[in-house]
ZAVO-215806 format. One record per residue (C-alpha): residue number from 0; residue in one letter; x, y negated, z. Coordinates in steps of 0.5 Angstrom, whole numbers, plus 500, padded with zeros to 3 digits. Layout:
// residues N
{NUM, "a", {X, Y, Z}}
...
// end
This chain:
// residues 365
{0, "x", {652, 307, 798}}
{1, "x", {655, 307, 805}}
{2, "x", {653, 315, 804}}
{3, "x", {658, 315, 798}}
{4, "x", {663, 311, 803}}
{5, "x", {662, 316, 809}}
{6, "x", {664, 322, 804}}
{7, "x", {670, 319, 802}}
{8, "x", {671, 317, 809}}
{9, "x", {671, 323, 811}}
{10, "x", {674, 327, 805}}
{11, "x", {681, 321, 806}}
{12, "x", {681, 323, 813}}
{13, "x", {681, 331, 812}}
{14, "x", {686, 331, 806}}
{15, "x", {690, 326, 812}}
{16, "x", {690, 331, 817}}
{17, "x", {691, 337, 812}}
{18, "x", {697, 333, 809}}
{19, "x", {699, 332, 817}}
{20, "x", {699, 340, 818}}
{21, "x", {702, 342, 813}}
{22, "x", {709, 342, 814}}
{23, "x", {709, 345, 821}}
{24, "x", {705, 351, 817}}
{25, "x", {709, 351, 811}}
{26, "x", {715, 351, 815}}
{27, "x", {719, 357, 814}}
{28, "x", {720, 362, 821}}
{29, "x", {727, 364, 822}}
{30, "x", {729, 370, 820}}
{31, "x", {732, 376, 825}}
{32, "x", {735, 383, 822}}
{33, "x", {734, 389, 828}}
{34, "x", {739, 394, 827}}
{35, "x", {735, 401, 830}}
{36, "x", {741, 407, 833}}
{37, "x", {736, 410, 836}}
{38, "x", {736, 412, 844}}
{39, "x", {730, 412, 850}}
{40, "x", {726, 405, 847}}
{41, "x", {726, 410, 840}}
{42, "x", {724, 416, 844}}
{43, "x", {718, 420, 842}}
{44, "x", {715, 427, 844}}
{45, "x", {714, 428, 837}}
{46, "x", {722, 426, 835}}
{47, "x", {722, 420, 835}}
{48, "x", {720, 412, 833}}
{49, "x", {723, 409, 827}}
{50, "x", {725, 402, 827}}
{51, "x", {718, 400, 823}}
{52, "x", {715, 403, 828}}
{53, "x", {717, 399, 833}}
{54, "x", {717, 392, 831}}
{55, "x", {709, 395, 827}}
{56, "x", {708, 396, 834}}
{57, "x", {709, 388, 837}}
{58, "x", {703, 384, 836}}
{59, "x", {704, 377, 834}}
{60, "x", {711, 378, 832}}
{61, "x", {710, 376, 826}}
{62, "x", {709, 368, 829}}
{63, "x", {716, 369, 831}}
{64, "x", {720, 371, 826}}
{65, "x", {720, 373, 819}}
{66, "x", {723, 380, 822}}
{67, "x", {727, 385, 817}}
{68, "x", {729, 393, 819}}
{69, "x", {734, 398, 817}}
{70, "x", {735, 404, 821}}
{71, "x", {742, 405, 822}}
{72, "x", {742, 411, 826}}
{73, "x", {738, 415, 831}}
{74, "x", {742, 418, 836}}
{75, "x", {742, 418, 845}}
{76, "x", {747, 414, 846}}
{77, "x", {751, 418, 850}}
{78, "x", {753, 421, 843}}
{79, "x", {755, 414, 840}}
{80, "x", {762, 415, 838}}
{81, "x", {768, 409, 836}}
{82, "x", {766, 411, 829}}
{83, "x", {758, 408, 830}}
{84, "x", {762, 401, 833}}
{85, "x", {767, 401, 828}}
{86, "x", {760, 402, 822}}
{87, "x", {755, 398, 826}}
{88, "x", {761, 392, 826}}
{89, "x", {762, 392, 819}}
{90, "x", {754, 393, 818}}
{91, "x", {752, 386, 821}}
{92, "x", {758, 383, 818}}
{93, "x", {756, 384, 812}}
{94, "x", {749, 381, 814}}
{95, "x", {750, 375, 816}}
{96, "x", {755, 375, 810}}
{97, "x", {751, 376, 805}}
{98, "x", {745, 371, 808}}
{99, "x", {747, 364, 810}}
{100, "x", {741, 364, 812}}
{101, "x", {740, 369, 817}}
{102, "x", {738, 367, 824}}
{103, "x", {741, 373, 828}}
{104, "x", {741, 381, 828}}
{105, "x", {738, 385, 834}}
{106, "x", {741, 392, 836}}
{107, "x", {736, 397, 840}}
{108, "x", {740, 402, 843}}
{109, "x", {740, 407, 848}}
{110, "x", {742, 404, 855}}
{111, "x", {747, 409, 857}}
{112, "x", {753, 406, 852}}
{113, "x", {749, 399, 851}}
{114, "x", {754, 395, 855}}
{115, "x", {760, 399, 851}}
{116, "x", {757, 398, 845}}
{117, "x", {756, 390, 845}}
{118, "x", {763, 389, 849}}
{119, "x", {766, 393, 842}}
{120, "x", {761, 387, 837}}
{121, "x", {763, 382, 842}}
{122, "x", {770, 383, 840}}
{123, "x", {770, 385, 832}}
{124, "x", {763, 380, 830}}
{125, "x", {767, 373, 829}}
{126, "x", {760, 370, 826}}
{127, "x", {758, 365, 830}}
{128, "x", {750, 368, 830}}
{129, "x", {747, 371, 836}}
{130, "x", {747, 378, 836}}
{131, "x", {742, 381, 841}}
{132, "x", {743, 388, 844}}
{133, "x", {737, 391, 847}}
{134, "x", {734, 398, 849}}
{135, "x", {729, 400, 854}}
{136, "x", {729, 404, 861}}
{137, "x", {723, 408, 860}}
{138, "x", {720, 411, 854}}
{139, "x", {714, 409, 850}}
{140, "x", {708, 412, 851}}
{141, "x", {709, 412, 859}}
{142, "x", {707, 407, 864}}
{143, "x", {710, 401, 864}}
{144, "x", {714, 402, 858}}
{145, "x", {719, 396, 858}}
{146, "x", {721, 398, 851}}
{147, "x", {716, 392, 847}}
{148, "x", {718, 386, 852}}
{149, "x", {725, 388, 851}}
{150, "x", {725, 388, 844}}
{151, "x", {720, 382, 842}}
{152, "x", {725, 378, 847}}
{153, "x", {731, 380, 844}}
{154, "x", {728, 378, 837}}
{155, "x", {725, 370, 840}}
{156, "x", {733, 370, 843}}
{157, "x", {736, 372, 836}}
{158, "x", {732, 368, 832}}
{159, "x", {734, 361, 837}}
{160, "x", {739, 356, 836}}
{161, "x", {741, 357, 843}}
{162, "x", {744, 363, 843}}
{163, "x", {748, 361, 838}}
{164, "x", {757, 361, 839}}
{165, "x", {755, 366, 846}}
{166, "x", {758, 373, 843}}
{167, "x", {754, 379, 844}}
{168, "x", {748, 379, 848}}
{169, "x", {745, 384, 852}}
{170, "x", {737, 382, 853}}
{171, "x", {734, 387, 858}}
{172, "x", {729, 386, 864}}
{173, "x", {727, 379, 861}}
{174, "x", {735, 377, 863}}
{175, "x", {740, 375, 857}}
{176, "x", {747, 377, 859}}
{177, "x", {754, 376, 857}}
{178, "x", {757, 383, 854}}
{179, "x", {763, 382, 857}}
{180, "x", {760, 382, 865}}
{181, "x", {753, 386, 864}}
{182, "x", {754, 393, 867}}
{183, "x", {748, 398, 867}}
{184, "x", {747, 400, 874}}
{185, "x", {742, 405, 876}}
{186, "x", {739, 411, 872}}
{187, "x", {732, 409, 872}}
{188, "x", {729, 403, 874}}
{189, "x", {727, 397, 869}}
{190, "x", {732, 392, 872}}
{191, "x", {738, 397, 871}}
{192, "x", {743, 392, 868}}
{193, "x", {747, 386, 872}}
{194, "x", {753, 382, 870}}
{195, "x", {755, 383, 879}}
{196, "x", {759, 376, 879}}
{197, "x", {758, 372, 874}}
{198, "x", {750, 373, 873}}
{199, "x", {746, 372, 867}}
{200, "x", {747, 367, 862}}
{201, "x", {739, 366, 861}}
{202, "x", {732, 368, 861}}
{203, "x", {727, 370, 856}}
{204, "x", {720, 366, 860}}
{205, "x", {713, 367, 857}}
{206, "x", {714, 360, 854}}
{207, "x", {721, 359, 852}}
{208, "x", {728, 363, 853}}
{209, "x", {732, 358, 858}}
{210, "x", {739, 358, 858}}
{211, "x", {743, 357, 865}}
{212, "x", {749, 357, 862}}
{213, "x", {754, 354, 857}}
{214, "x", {757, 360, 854}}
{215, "x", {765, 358, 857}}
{216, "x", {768, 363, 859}}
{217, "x", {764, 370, 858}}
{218, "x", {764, 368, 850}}
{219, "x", {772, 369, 851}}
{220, "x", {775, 373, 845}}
{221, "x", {769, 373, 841}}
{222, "x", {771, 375, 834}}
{223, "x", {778, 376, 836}}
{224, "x", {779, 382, 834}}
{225, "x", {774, 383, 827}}
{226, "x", {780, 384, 823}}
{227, "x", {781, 391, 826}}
{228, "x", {774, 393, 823}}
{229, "x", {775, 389, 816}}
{230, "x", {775, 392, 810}}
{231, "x", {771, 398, 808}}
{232, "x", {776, 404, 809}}
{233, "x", {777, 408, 815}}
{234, "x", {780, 405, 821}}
{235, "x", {785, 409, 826}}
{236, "x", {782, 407, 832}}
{237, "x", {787, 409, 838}}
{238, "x", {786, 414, 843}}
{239, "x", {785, 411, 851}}
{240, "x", {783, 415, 857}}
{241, "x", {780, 413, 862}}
{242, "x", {782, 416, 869}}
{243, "x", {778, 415, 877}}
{244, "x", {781, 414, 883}}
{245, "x", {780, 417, 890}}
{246, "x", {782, 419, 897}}
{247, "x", {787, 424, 896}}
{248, "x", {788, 426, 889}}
{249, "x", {795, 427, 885}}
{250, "x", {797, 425, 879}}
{251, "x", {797, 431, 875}}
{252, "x", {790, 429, 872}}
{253, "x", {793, 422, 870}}
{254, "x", {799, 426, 866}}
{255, "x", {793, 431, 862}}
{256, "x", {789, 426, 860}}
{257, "x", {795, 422, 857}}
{258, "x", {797, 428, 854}}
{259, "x", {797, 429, 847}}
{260, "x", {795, 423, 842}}
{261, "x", {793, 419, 848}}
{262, "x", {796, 411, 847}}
{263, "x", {793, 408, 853}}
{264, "x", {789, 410, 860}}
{265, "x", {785, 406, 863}}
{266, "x", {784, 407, 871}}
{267, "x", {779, 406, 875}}
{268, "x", {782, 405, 882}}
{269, "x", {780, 405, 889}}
{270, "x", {780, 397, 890}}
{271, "x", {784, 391, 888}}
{272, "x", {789, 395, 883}}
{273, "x", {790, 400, 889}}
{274, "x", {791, 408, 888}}
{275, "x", {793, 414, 892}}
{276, "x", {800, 416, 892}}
{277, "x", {800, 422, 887}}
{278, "x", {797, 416, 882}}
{279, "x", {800, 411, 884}}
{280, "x", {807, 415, 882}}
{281, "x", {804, 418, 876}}
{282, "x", {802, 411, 873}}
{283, "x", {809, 407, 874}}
{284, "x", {812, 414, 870}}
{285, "x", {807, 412, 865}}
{286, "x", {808, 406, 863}}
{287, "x", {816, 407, 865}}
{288, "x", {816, 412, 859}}
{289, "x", {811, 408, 855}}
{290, "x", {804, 408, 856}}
{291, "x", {801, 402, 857}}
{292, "x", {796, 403, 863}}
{293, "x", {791, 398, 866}}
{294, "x", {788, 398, 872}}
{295, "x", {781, 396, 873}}
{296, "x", {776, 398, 880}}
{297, "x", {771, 404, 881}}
{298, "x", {767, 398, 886}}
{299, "x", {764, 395, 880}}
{300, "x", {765, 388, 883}}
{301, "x", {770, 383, 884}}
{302, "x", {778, 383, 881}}
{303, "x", {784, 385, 879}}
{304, "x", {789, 380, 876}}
{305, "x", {793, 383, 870}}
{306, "x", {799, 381, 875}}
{307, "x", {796, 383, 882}}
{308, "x", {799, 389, 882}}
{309, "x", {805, 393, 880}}
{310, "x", {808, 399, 881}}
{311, "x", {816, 399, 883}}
{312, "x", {821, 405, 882}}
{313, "x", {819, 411, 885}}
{314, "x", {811, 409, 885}}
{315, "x", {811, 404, 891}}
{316, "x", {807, 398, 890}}
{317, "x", {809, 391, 889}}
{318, "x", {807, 385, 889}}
{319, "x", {807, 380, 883}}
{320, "x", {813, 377, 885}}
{321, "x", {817, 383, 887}}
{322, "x", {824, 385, 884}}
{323, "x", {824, 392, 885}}
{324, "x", {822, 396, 877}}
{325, "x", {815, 395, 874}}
{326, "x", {813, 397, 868}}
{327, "x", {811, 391, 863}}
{328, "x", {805, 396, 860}}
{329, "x", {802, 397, 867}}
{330, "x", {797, 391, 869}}
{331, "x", {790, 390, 872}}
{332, "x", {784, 388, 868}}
{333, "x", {782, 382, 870}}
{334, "x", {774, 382, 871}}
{335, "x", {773, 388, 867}}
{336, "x", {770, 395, 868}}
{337, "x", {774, 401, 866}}
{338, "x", {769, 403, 860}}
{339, "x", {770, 395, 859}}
{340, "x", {777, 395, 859}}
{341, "x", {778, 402, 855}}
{342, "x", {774, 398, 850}}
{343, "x", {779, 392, 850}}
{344, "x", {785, 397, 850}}
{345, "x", {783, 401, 844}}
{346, "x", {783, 395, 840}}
{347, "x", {789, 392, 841}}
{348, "x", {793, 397, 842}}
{349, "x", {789, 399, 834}}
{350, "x", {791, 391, 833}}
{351, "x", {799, 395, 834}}
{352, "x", {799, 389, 840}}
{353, "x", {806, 390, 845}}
{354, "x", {804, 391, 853}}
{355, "x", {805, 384, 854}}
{356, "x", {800, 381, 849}}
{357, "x", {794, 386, 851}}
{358, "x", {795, 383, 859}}
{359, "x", {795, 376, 855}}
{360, "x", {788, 379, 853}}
{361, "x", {786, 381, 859}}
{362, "x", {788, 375, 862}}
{363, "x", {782, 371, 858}}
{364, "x", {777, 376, 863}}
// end
């Protein structure tokens, strides 16, 4: 009798315990779309690893993740056109349309054009879902190849809630960055990319991602500009050039490259907003005549405010409460590098925006 009991003891506190556990191994994982381009994490002697075969090659992701794949293009990023970004765009759109469940999307790319290409999402993707792009410094198959770790910790960044409502995210090196702030910054090592002034917004850690920040201000203009890629039709995406200042160099480059089509020029200037004299005499001829011209600085660090500078009549500077001649297409980018800020440019001026609402855009970095 007490034998039966035991037995039934036993059996009663298995079922409990079973009963218990079930919950937390039937509940359901979140769910993260990678989105494969291709570039260096894809790279194979042999020509080149699929999105399957990257994420078949994480062990234990499946633990993380329930992780679909679609191969959406395998170039070298510095092929990746205007054309990619406006497909890419509409693509992850459709994602998160067509599955109200779908934690996030996570984007491998190549690393020369990265922050270009997550700066374009972060202004055309109004979903409020993380996108994560990641990439790899070295190639598969070598030693120390960052590739995995990178791609495994953007799938845990994308499947998590914490990243919701931040804009699109760059995950390399374990750091979790704003697409807005993040610049690539060395040709080889694994710790390439930085946001110079702002930061990163978090870390992927072994035990949990941990974010420092609340999105603010580096999820400015998330979104804002989706309907320019909306639709499935061919979108007129303007031309912008980008021009580079230094010591002694005239104008006439600056006037070639706004040539032709060219709609906007972005320069990448030697300080705060400063250029040679020939430059400077060419970009206020510009804008006087109608382009709209932005200027961004070649240090890679630090500002220039839409109003800090500005060219009067027959190119000499001005300050912002100056009463000589500006044009009104004639403004600093803000934080923004010149890839970032030609980027911005392209958008408002496909949005058929007037120069003073593109400095309103800038304004916001």
């Amino acid at each position: 009798m007490r034998a039966r009991r035991t037995v039934r003891l036993v059996a009663a506190l298995l079922a409990a315990g079973l009963a218990l556990a079930a919950p937390a191994g039937a509940q359901e994982l979140p769910r993260v779309h990678v989105l494969a381009t291709g570039g260096t994490i894809a790279s194979d002697p042999e020509g080149g690893l699929s999105g399957e075969a990257l994420v078949a090659a994480l062990p234990g992701l499946d633990t993380l993740a329930a992780v679909s794949v679609e191969e959406f293009a395998r170039v070298g990023s510095s092929q990746i056109t205007p054309d990619h970004w406006v497909r890419l765009a509409r693509r992850i759109g459709a994602l998160f349309a067509e599955d109200p469940e779908l934690s996030g999307i996570v984007v491998t790319h190549g690393t020369d054009t990265m922050e270009e290409t997550a700066f374009f999402l972060h202004l055309t993707v109004a979903d409020p879902r993380p996108v994560v792009v990641t990439g790899a410094m070295r190639p598969p198959r070598t030693a120390g190849a960052d590739g995995p770790a990178n791609l495994r910790n953007a799938v845990r960044v994308a499947a998590g809630p914490a990243a919701a409502g931040r804009g699109t995210l760059v995950l390399m090196n374990d750091e979790i960055h704003a697409a807005a702030a993040v610049t690539k910054t060395n040709t080889t090592r694994v710790d390439a990319f930085v946001s110079p002034e702002a930061g990163p917004l978090g870390v992927a850690d072994a035990d949990r991602i941990v974010f420092g920040a609340a999105p603010g201000s580096r999820a400015e203009l998330a979104g804002a500009f989706a309907e320019v890629v909306a639709g499935d039709g061919s979108v007129d995406l303007p031309r912008v050039a980008i021009g580079y200042a230094y010591a002694g160099a005239d104008g006439e480059a600056l006037r070639h490259l706004a040539g032709g089509p060219t709609r906007g020029l972005v320069l990448a200037t030697v300080g705060q907003g400063n250029l040679p004299a020939g430059q400077r005499e060419a970009a206020a001829d510009l804008a006087r005549e109608g382009m709209v011209v932005v200027l961004s600085s070649r240090t890679n660090g630090g500002r220039v405010p839409v109003g800090a500078v500005r060219y009067g009549a027959g190119g000499g500077e001005a300050g912002p409460s100056a009463r000589g001649a500006s044009a009104g297409g004639l403004f600093g980018a803000g934080a923004l590098n010149a890839q970032k800020a030609r980027v911005l440019l392209l958008l408002a001026l496909a949005r058929g925006d007037d120069p003073e609402a593109v400095a309103q855009a800038f304004r916001r970095f």
